[in-house]
VOPASE-666754 format. One line per 4 residues: number of its first residue (from 1); their letters; for each residue x, y, z of C-alpha. Coordinates in steps of 0.02 Angstrom, whole numbers, always signed. Example, Ala and Ser with C-alpha at 12.3 -4.5 7.8 and 13.67 -1.06 7.14 Angstrom:
REM residues 2
1 = as = +615 -225 +390 ~ +684 -53 +357
***
This chain:
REM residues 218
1 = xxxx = +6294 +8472 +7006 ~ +6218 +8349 +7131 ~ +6038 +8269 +7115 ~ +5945 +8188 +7246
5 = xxxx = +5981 +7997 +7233 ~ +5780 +7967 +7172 ~ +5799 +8082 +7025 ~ +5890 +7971 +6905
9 = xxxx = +5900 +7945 +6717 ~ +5818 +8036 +6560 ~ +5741 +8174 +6739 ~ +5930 +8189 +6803
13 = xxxx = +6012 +8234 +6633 ~ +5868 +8350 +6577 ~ +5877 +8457 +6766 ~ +6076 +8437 +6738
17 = xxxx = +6074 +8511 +6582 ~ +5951 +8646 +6628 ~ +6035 +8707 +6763 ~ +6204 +8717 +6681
21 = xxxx = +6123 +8819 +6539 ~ +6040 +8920 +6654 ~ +6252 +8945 +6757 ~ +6312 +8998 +6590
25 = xxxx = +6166 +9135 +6554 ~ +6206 +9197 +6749 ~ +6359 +9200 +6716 ~ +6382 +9344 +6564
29 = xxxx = +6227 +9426 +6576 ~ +6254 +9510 +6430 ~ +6174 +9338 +6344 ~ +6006 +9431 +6396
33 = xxxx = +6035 +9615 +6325 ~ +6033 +9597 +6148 ~ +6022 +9799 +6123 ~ +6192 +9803 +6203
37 = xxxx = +6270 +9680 +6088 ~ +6283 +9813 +5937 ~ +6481 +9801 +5885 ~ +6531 +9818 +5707
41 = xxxx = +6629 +9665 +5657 ~ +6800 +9679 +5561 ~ +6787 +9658 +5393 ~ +6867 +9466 +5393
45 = xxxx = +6868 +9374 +5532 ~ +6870 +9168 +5569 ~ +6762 +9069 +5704 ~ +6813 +8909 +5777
49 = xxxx = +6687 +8816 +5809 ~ +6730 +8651 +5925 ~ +6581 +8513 +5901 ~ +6540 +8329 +5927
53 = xxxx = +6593 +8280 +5781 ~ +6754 +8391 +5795 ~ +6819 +8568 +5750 ~ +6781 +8651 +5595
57 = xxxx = +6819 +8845 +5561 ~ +6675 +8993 +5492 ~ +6753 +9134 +5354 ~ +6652 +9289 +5395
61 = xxxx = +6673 +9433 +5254 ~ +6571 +9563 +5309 ~ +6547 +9628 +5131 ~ +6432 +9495 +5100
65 = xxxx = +6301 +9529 +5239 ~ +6353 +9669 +5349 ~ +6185 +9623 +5457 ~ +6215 +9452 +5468
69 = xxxx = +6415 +9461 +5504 ~ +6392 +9582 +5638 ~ +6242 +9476 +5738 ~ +6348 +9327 +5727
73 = xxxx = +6514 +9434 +5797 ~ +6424 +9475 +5934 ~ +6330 +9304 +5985 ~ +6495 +9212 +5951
77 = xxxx = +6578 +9330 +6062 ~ +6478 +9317 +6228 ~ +6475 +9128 +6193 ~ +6279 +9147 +6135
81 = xxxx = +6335 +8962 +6022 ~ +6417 +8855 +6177 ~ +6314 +8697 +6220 ~ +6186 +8731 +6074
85 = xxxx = +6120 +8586 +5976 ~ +6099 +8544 +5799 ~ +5918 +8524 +5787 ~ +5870 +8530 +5626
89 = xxxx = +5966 +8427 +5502 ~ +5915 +8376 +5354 ~ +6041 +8263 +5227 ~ +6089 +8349 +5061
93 = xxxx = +5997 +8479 +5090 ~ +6054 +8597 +5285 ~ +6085 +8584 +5466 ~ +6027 +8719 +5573
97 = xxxx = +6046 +8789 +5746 ~ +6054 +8933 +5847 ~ +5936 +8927 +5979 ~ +6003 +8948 +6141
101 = xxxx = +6005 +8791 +6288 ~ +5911 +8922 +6425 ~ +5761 +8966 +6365 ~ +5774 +9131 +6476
105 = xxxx = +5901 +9179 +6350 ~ +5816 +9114 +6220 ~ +5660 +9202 +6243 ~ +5750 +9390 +6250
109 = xxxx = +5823 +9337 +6076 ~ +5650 +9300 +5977 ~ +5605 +9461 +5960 ~ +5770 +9543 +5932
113 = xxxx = +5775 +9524 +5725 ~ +5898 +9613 +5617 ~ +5840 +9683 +5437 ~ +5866 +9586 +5298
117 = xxxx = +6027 +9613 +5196 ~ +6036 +9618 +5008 ~ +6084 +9410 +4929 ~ +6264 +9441 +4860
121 = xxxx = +6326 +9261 +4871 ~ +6211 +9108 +4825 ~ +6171 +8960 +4959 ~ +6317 +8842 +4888
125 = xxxx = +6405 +8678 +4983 ~ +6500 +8743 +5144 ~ +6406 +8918 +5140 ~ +6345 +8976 +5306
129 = xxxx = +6174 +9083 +5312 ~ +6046 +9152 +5446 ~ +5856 +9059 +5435 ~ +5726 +9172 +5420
133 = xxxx = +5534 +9157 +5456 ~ +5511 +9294 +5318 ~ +5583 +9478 +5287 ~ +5656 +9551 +5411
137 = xxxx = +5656 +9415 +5538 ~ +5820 +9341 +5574 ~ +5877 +9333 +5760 ~ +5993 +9180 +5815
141 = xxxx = +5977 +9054 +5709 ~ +6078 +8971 +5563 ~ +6118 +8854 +5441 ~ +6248 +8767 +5372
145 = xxxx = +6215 +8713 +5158 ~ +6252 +8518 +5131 ~ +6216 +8554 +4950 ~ +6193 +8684 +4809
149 = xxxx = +6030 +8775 +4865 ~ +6013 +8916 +4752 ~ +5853 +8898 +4753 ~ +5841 +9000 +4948
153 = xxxx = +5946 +9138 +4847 ~ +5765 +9206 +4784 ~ +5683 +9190 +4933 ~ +5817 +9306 +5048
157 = xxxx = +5929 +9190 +5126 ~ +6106 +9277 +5136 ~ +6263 +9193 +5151 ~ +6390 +9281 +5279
161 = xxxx = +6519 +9135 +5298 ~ +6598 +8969 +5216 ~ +6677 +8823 +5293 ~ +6805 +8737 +5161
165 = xxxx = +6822 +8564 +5121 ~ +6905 +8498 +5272 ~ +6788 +8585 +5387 ~ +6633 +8517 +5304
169 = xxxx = +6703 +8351 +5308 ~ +6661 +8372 +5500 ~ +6501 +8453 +5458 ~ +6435 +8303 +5343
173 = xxxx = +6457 +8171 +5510 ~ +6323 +8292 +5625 ~ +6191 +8167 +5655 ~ +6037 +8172 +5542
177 = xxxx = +5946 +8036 +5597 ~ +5797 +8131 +5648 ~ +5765 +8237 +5488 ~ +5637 +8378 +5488
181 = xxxx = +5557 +8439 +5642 ~ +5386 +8398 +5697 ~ +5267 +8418 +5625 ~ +5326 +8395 +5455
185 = xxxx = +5463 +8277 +5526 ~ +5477 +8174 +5676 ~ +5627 +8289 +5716 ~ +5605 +8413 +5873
189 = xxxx = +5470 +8528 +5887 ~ +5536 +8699 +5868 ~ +5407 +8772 +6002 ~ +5491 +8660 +6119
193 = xxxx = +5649 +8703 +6067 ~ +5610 +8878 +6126 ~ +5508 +8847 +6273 ~ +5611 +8689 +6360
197 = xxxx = +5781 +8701 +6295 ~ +5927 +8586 +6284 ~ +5825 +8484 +6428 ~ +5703 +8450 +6313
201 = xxxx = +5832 +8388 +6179 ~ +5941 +8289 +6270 ~ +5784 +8203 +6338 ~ +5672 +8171 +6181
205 = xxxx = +5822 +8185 +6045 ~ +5989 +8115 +6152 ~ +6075 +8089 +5984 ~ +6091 +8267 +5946
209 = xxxx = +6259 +8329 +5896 ~ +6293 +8497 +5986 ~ +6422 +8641 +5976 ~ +6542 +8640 +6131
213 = xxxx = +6614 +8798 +6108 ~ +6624 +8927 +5959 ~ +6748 +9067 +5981 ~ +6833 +9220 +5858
217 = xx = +6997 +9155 +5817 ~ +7109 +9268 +5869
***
């Protein structure tokens, strides 16, 4: 994409990266319909998921969180996870994502929440899990344990997924520098997040590591 030659800097990359978030959601509409995006998912299946840091590979077993697994087909599968940042990433403790670079697409996904599912595997090293705001409220986002946080078991956080050694190995280099999000933190503001995008990332938090692509392995 070409700027005009006065818009330079922190302005270009921001109105670069919004419009190229903004191609992608044009491009598969079916990033907006979240009603539409109902498939079961098999009962196993892997995710690749190519990052900054480099590639490391999601276990699904559906038995764990049928819920969960079968949001996280269907995102993964219209490419709902290309270009999205890690945002929140806190050491020994998680790093989350999941909200989407347009925040067109972002906004149709608040609201679309899937019920909670019943805690059949506890928040251990590697294990992959959808954030919540409280019951019943999980829509895009997740996060990946650094550590042993049994503790979230209580509070309904369900693992889906795991990532073995070697993967997490990749995980434990995404950038943490920023810590918690504002205003706890001095991390990004998770308002913002929604409301501005990747624009607002890239501008305010360029150290970010981001997901390139993540796709079902076939």
């Amino acid at each position: 994409m070409r700027l005009p030659s006065f818009i330079t800097g922190a302005a270009a990359l921001a109105l670069a990266v919004t419009a190229a978030a903004t191609l992608v959601a044009q491009q598969n509409p079916k990033l907006k319909s979240p009603l539409a995006l109902n498939e079961e998912a098999p009962a196993t299946y892997k995710v690749n998921v190519d990052t900054s840091k480099g590639v490391f590979t999601i276990d699904v077993h559906r038995d764990w969180a049928p819920r969960g697994a079968d949001r996280f087909y269907n995102l993964v599968k219209v490419g709902f996870y290309n270009d999205v940042r890690f945002f929140r990433v806190i050491p020994n403790f998680m790093a989350q994502f999941g909200i989407h670079g347009d925040p067109a697409v972002a906004k149709v996904w608040q609201p679309a929440r899937i019920n909670d599912d019943p805690v059949k595997q506890s928040n251990k090293r590697g294990y992959v899990t959808f954030a919540t705001a409280g019951p019943n409220t999980r829509t895009t986002q997740l996060f990946i344990n650094f550590g042993d946080n049994a503790m979230l078991d209580k509070q309904g956080f369900a693992p889906f997924g795991t990532i073995d050694a070697k993967g997490m190995a990749i995980v434990d280099k995404i950038y943490s520098g920023y810590g918690e999000g504002a205003p706890r933190g001095r991390g990004p503001d998770q308002g913002r997040v929604q409301a501005e995008g990747n624009a607002y990332l890239n501008k305010d938090f360029p150290k970010l590591d981001y997901i390139k692509t993540a796709t079902i392995a076939q």
